[in-house]
N, C-alpha and C positions, 0 to 999 in steps of 0.2 A: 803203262808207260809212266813213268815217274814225272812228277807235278812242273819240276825246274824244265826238265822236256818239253812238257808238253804248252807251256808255259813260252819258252823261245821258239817254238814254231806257231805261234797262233800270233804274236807278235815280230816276229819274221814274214808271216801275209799278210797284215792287215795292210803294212804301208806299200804295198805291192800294187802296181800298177798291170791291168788285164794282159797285156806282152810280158811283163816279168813274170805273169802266174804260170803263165801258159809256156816260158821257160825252163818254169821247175819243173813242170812235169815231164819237157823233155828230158831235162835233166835225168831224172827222173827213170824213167824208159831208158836213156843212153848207159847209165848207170849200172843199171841192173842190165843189161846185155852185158856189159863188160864183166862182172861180178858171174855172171854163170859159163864166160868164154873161159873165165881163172878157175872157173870149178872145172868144168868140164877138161881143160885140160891138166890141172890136177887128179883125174876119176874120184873127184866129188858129184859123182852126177846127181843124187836127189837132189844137193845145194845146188847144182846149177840147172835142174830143172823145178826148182823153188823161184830160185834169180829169174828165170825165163816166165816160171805166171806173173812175179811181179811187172817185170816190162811189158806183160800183156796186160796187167792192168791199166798200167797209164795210157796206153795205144787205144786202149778202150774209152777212157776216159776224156783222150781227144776224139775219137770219132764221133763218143753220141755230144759232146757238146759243141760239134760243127754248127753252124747255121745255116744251112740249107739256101732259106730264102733270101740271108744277104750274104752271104757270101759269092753264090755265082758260081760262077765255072771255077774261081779257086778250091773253094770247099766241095766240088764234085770231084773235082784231081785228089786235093788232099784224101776225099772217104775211103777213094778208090785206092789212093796208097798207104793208109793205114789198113783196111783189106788184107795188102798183100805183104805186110810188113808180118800182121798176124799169124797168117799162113806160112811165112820164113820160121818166124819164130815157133810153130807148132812143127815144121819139121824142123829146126831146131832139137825141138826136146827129143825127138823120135830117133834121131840120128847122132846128136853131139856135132854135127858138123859147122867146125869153128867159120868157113868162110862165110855160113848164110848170116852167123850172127856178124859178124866184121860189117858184112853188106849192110845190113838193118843200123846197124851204127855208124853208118856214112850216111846213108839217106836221112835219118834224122840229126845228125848233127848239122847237115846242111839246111836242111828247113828250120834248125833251132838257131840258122845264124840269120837268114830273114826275121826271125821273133825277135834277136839280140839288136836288130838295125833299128826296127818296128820302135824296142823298146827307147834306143838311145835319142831317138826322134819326138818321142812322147815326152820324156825328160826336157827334152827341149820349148816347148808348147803341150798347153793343155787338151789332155785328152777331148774329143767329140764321138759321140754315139755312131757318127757316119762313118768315121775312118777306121773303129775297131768293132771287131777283129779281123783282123786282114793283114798279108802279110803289106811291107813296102813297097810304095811306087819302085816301079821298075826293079823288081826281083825276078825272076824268072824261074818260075815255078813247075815248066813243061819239064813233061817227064814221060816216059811208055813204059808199059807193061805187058 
């Protein structure tokens, strides 16, 4: 990656507060689902079964840096729906089928708009160790599977 790149993304995080990081990465995830929905239904499928490991990286990347112990019942909901977010995405690849990827990119845009509230709140007052990570009072996070 070239120096000016790599350069505006290392100072693109640093002024990033723990809700905006954890934005990008939906970002991130959301991103690359769409990018392999446009492959796929272009029959670029290795591109969009490339798009598809990337979104399984960041899915990955939220689940192992959940916190188990303070997060609660959110972050046992959340494991359990990045889990299954996974599994969309691995049949996904196996199949091309554009509605599972649509799905996976509903479920996470709605939990990246709790992180967006999380964050606008933070903006407001400073950050406390006790209230992050976690999504907003009164977001409602229930979900089944």
């Amino acid at each position: 990656m070239n120096q000016k790149v790599q350069s505006y993304l290392a100072t693109d995080t640093l002024g990033k507060s723990v809700p905006e990081l954890i934005i990008k990465v939906y970002d991130g995830a959301i991103n690359n689902l769409s990018d392999a929905s446009r492959f796929y239904q272009s029959d670029e499928l290795t591109r969009g079964y490339d798009a598809l490991e990337k979104a399984k990286r960041f899915i990955v990347h939220l689940y192992t840096t959940l916190d188990m112990e303070r997060g609660g019942e959110i972050a046992d909901r959340l494991s359990k729906l990045y889990v299954f977010i996974l599994e969309q995405i691995n049949i996904a690849q196996a199949t091309g089928n554009q509605n599972v990827m649509e799905e996976s990119m509903v479920i996470l845009k709605n939990i990246r708009e709790g992180w967006s509230q999380l964050a606008e709140q933070t903006r407001k007052k400073p950050e406390s160790p006790e209230t992050l990570p976690g999504p907003p009072s009164g977001t409602n996070l229930s979900f089944s599977i």
